[in-house]
PyMOL CGO cylinders between C-alpha atoms (Angstrom):
from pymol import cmd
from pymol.cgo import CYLINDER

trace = [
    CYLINDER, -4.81, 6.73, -24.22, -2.58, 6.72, -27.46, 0.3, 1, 1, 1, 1, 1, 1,
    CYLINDER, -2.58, 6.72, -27.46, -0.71, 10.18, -26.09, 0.3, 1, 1, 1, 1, 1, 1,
    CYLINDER, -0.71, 10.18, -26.09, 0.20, 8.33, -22.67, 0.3, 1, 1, 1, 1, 1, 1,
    CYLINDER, 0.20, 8.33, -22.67, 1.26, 5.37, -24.26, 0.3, 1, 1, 1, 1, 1, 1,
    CYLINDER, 1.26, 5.37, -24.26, 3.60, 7.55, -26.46, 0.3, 1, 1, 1, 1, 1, 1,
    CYLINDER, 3.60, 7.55, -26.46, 4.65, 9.38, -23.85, 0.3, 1, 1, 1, 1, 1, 1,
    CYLINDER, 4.65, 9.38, -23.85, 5.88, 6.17, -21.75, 0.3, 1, 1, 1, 1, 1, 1,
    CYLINDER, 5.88, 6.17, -21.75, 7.21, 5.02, -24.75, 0.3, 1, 1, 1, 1, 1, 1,
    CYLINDER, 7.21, 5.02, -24.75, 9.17, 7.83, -24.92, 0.3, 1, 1, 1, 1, 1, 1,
    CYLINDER, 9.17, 7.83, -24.92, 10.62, 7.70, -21.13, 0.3, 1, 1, 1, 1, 1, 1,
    CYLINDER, 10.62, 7.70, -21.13, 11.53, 4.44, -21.19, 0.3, 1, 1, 1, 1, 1, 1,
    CYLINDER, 11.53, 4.44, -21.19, 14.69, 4.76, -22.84, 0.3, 1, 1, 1, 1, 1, 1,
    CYLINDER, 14.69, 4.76, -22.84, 15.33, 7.85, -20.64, 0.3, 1, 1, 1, 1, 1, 1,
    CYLINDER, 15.33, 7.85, -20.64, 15.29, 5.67, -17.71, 0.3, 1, 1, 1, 1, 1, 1,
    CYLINDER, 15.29, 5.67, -17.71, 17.03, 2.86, -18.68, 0.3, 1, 1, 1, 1, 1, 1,
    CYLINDER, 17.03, 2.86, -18.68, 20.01, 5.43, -19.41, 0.3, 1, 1, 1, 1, 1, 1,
    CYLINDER, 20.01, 5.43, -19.41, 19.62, 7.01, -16.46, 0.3, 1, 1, 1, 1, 1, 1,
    CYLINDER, 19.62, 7.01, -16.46, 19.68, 3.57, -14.51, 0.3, 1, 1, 1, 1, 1, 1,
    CYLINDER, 19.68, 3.57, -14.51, 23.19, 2.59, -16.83, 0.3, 1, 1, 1, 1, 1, 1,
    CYLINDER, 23.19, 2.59, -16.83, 24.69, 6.01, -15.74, 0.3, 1, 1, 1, 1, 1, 1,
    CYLINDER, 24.69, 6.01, -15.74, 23.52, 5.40, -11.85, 0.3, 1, 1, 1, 1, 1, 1,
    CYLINDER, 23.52, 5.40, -11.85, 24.84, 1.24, -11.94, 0.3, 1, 1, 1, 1, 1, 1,
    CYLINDER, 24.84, 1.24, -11.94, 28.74, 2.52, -13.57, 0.3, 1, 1, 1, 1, 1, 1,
    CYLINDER, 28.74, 2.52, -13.57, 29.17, 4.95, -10.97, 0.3, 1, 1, 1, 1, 1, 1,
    CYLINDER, 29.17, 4.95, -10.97, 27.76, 3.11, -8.15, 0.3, 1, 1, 1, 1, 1, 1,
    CYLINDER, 27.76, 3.11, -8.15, 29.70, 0.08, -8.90, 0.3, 1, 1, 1, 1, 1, 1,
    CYLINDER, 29.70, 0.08, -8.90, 32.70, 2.58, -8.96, 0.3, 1, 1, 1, 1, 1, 1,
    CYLINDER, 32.70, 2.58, -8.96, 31.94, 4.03, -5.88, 0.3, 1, 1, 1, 1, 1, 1,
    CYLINDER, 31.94, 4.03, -5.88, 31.31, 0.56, -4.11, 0.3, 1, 1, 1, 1, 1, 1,
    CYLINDER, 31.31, 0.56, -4.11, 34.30, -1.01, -5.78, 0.3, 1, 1, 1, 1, 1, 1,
    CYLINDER, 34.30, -1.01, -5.78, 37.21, 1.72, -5.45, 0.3, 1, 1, 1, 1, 1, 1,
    CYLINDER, 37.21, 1.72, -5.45, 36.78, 2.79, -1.65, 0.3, 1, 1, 1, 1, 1, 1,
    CYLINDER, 36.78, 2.79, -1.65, 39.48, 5.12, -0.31, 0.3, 1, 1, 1, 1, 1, 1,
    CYLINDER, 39.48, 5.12, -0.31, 42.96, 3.15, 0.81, 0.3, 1, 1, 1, 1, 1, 1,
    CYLINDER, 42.96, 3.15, 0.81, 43.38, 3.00, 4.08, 0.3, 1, 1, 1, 1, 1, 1,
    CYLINDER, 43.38, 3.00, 4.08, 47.42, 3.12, 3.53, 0.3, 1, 1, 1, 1, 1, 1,
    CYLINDER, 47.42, 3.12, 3.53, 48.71, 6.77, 3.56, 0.3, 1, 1, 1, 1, 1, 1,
    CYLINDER, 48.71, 6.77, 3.56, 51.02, 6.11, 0.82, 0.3, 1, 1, 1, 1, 1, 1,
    CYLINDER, 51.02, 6.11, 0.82, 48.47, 5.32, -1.71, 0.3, 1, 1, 1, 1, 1, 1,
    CYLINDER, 48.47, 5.32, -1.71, 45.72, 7.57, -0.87, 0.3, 1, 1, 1, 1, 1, 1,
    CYLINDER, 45.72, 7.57, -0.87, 46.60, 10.01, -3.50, 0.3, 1, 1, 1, 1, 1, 1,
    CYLINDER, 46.60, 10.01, -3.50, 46.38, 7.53, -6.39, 0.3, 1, 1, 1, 1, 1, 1,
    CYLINDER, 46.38, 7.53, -6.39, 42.68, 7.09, -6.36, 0.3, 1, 1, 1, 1, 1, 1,
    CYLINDER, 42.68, 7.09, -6.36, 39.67, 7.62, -3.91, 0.3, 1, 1, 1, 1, 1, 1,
    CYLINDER, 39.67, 7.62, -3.91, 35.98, 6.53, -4.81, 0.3, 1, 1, 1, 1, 1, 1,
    CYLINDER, 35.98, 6.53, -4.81, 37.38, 6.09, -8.56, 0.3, 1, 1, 1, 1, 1, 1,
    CYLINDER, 37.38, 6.09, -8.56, 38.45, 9.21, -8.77, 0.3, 1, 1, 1, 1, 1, 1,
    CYLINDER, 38.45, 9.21, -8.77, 42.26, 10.39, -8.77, 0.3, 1, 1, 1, 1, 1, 1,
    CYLINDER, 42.26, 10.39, -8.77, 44.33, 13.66, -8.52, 0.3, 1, 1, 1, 1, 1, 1,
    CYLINDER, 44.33, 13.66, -8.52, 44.59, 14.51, -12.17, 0.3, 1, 1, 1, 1, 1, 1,
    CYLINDER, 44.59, 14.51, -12.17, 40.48, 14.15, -12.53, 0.3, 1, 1, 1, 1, 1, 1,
    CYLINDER, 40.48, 14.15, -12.53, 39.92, 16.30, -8.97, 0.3, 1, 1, 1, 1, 1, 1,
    CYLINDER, 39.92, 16.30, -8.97, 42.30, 18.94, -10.82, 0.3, 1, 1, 1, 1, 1, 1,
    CYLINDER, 42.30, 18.94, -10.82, 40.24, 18.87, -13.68, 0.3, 1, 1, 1, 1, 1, 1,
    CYLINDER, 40.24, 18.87, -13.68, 36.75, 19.05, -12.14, 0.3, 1, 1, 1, 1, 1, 1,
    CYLINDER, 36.75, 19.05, -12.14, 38.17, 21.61, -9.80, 0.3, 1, 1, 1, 1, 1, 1,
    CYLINDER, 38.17, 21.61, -9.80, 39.13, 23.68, -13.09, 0.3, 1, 1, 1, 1, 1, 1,
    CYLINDER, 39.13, 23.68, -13.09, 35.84, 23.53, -14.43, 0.3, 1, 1, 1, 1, 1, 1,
    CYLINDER, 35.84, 23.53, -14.43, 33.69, 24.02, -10.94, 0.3, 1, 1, 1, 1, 1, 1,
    CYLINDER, 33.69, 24.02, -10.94, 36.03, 26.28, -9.29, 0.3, 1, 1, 1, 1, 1, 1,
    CYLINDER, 36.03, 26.28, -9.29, 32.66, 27.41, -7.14, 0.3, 1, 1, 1, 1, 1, 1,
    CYLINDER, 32.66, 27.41, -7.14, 32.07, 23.49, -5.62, 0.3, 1, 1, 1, 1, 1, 1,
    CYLINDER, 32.07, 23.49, -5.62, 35.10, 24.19, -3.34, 0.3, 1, 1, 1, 1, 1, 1,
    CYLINDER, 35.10, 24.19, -3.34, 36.14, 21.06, -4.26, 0.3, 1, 1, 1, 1, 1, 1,
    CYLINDER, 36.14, 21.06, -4.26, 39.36, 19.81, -1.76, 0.3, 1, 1, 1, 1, 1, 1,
    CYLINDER, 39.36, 19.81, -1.76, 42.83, 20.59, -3.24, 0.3, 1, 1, 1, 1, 1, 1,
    CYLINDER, 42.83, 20.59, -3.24, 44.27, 16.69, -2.41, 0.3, 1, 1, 1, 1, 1, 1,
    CYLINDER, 44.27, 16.69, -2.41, 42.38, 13.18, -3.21, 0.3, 1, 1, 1, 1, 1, 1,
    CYLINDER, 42.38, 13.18, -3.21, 42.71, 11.56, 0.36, 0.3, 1, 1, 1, 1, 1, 1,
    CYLINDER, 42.71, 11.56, 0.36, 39.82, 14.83, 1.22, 0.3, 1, 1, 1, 1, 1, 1,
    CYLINDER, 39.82, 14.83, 1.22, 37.32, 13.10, -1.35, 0.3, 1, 1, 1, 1, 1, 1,
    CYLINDER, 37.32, 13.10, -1.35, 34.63, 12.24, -0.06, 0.3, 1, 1, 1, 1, 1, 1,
    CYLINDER, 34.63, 12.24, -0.06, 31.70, 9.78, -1.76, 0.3, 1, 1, 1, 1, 1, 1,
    CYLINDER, 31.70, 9.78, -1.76, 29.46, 12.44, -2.82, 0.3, 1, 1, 1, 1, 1, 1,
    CYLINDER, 29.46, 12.44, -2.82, 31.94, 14.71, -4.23, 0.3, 1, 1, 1, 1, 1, 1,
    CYLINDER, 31.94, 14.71, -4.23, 33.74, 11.38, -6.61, 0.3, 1, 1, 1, 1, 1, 1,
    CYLINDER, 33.74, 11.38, -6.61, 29.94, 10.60, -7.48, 0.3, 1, 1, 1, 1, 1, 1,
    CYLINDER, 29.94, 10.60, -7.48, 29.26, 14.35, -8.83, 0.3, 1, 1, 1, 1, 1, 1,
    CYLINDER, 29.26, 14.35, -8.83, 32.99, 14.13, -10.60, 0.3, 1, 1, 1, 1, 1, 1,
    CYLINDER, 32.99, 14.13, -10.60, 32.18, 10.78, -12.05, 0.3, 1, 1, 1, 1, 1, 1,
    CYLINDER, 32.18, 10.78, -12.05, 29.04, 12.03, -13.56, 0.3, 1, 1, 1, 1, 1, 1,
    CYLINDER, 29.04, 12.03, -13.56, 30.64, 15.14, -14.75, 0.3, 1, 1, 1, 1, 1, 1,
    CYLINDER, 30.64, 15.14, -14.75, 32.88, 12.92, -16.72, 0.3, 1, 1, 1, 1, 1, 1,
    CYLINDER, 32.88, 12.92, -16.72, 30.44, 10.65, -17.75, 0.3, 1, 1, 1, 1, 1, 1,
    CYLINDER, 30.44, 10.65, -17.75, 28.80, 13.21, -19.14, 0.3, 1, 1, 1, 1, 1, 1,
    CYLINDER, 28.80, 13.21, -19.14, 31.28, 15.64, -20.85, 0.3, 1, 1, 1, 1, 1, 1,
    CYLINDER, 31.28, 15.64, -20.85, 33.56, 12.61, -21.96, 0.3, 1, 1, 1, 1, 1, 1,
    CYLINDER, 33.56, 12.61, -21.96, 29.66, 11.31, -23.61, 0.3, 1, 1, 1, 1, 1, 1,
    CYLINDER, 29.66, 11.31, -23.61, 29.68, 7.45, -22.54, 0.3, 1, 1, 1, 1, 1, 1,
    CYLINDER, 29.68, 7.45, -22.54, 25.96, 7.85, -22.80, 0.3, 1, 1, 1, 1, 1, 1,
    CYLINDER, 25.96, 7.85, -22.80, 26.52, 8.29, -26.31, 0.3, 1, 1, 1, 1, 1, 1,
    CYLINDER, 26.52, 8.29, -26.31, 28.17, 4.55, -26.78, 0.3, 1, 1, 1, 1, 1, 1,
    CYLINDER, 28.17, 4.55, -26.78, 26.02, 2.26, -28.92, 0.3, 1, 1, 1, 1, 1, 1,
    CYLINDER, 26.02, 2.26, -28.92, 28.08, -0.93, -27.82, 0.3, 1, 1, 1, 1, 1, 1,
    CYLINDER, 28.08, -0.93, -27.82, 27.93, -1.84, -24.05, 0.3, 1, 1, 1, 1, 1, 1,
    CYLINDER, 27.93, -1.84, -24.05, 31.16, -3.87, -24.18, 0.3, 1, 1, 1, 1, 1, 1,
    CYLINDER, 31.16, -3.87, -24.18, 32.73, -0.89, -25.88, 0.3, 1, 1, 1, 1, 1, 1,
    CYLINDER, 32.73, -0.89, -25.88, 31.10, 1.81, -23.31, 0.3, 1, 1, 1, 1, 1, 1,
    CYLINDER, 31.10, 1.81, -23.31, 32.23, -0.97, -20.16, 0.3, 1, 1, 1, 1, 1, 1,
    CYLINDER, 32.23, -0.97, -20.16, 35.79, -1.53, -21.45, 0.3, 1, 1, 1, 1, 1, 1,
    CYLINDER, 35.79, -1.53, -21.45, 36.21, 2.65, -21.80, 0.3, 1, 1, 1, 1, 1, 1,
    CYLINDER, 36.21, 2.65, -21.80, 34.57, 3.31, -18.84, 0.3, 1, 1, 1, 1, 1, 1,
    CYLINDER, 34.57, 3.31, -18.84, 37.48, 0.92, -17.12, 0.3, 1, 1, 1, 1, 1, 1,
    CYLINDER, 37.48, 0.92, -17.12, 40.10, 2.45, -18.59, 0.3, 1, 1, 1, 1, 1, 1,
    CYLINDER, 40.10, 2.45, -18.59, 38.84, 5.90, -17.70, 0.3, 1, 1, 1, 1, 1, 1,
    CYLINDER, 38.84, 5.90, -17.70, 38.69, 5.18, -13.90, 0.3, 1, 1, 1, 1, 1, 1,
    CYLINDER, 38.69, 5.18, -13.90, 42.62, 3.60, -13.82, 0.3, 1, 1, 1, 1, 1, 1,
    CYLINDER, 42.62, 3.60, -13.82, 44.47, 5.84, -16.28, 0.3, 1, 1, 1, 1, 1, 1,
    CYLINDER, 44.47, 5.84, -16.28, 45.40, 8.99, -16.64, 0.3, 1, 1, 1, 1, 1, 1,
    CYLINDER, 45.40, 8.99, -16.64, 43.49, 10.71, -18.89, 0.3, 1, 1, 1, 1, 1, 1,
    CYLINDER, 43.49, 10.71, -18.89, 46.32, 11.64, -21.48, 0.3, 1, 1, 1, 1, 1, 1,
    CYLINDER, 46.32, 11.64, -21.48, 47.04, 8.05, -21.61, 0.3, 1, 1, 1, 1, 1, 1,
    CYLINDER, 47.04, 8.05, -21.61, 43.38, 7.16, -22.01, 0.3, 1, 1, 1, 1, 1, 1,
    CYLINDER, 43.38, 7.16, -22.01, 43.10, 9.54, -24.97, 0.3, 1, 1, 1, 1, 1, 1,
    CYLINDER, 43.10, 9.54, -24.97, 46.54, 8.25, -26.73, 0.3, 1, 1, 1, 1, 1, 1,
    CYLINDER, 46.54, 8.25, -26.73, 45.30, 4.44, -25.74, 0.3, 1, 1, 1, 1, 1, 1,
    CYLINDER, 45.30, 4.44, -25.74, 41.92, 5.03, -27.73, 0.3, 1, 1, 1, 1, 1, 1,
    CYLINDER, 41.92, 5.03, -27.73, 43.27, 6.52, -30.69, 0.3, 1, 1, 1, 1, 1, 1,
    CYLINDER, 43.27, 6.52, -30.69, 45.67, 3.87, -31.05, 0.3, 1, 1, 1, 1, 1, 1,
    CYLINDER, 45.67, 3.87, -31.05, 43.00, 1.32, -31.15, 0.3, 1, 1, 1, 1, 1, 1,
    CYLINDER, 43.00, 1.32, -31.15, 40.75, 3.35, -33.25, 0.3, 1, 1, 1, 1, 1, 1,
    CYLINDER, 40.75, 3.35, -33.25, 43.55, 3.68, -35.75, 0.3, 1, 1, 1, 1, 1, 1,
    CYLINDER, 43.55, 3.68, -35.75, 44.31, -0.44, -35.42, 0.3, 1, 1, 1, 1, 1, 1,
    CYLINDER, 44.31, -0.44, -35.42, 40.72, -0.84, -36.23, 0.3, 1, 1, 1, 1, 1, 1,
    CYLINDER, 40.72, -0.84, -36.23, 39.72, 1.27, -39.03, 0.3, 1, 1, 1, 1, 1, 1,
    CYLINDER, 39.72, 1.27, -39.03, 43.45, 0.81, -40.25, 0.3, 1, 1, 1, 1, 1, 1,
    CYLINDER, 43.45, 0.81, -40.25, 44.55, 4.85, -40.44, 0.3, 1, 1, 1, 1, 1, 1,
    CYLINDER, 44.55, 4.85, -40.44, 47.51, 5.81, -40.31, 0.3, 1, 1, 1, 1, 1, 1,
    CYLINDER, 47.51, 5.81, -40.31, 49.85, 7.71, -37.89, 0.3, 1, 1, 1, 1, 1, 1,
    CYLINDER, 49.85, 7.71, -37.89, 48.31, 11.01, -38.53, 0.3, 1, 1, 1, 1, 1, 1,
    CYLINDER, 48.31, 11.01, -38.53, 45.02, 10.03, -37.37, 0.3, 1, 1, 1, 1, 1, 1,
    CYLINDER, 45.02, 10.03, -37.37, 43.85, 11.92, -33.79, 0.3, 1, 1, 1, 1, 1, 1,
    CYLINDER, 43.85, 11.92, -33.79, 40.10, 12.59, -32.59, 0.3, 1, 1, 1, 1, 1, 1,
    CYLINDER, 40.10, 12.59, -32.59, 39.93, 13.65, -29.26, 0.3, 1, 1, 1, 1, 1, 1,
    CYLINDER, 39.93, 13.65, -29.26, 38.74, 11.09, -26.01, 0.3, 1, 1, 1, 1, 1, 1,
    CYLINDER, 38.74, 11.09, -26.01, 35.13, 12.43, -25.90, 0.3, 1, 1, 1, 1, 1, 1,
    CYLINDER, 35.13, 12.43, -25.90, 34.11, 14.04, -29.22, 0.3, 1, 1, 1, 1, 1, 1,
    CYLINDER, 34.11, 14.04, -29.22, 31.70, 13.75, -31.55, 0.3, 1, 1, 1, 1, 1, 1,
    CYLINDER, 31.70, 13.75, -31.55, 34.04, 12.67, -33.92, 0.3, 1, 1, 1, 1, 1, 1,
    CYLINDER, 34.04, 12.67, -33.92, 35.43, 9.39, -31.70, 0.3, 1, 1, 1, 1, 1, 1,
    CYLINDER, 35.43, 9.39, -31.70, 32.50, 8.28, -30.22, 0.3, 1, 1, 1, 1, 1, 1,
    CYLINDER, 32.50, 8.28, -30.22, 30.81, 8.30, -33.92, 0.3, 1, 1, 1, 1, 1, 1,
    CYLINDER, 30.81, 8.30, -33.92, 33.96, 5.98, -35.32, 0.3, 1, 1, 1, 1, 1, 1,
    CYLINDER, 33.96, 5.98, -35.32, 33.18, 3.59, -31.90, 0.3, 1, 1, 1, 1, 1, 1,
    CYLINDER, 33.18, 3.59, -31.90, 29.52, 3.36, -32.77, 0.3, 1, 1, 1, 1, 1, 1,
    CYLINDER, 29.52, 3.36, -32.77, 30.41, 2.96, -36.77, 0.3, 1, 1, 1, 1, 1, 1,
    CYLINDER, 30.41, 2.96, -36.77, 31.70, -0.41, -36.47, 0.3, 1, 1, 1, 1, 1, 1,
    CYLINDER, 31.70, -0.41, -36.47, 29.50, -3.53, -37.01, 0.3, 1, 1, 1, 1, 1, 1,
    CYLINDER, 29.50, -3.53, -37.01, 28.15, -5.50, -34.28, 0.3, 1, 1, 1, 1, 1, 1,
    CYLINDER, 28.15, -5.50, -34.28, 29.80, -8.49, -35.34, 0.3, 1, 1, 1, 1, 1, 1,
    CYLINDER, 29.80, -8.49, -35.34, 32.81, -6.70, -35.40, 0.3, 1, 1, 1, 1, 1, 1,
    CYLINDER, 32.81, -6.70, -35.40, 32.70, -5.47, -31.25, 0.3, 1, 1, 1, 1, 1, 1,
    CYLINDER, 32.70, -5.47, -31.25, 34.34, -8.37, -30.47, 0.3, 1, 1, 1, 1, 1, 1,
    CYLINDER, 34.34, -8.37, -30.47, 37.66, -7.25, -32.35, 0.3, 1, 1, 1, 1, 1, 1,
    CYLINDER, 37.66, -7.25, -32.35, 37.82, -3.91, -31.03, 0.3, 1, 1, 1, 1, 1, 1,
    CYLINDER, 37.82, -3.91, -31.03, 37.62, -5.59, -27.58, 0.3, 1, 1, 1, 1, 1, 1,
    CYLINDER, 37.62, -5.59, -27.58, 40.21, -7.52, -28.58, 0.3, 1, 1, 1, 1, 1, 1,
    CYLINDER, 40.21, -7.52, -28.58, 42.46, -4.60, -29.67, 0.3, 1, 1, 1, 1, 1, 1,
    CYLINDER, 42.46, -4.60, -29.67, 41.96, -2.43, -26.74, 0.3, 1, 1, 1, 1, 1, 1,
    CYLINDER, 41.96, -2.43, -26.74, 42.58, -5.61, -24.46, 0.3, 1, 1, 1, 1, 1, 1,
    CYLINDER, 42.58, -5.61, -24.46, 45.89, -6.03, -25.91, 0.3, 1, 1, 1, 1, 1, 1,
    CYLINDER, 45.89, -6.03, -25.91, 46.40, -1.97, -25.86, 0.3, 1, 1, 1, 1, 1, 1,
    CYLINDER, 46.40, -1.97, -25.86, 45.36, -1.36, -22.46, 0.3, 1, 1, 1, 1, 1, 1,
    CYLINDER, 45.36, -1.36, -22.46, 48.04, -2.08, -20.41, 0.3, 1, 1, 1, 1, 1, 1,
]
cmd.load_cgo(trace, "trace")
């Protein structure tokens, strides 16, 4: 009985990631539909816009992926959404307002942008100076996001509200 319990105990937390990973990119999916306006189809489809297609197309040059966003359809931006969910680690967050707010700014920016925005606010925060660079996604970033305090979330919300846009 003890070795099931443990064993549950152990999947829990498996699941409940699982299910935050499933809700981000669902709400994506549900939220960012495809325009129906010609002009703006190639700025995002299902979340998902050129420069991230490029990217996963890059990386998974066997998918077949299509070459332009307005071909996108809602199974394709779900497997490139999880791809970056995963290789960009916002499993790894420790702070749900912090994971939310990046996820956000992941979906509407370009990802050179996202990366500069980031280490702008990291460097407000922790106060480094102009020298300071981790890249969007590494070890190295997502530790300095989960070092802060809890009680201090609330300022680095605040910072990356007023760096955002």
């Amino acid at each position: 009985m003890k070795k099931i319990v443990f064993i549950f105990a152990l999947l829990v937390p498996v699941v409940s990631v699982a299910d935050r990973t499933s809700n981000f990119i669902a709400e994506v999916l549900e939220y960012e539909k495809p325009t129906q306006n010609a002009n703006l189809a190639h700025k995002n489809t299902y979340g998902v816009n050129q420069e991230k297609l490029d990217m996963y197309r890059a990386a998974h040059p066997r998918y077949n992926f299509p070459k332009h966003i307005r071909d996108l359809n809602k199974k394709q931006a779900e497997q490139i959404l999880s791809y970056f969910w995963d290789n960009y680690r916002f499993g790894d967050y420790k702070y749900d307002e912090i994971q939310e707010k990046v996820w956000d700014m992941m979906i509407h920016m370009q990802m050179s942008e996202l990366d500069k925005k980031i280490n702008d606010a990291v460097r407000e925060y922790y106060n480094f100076d102009g020298n300071f660079y981790a890249p969007f996604g590494s070890v190295g970033l997502v530790g300095l996001l989960n070092g802060m305090a809890l009680k201090q979330v609330p300022d680095f919300y605040l910072i990356l509200k007023k760096i955002k846009y």
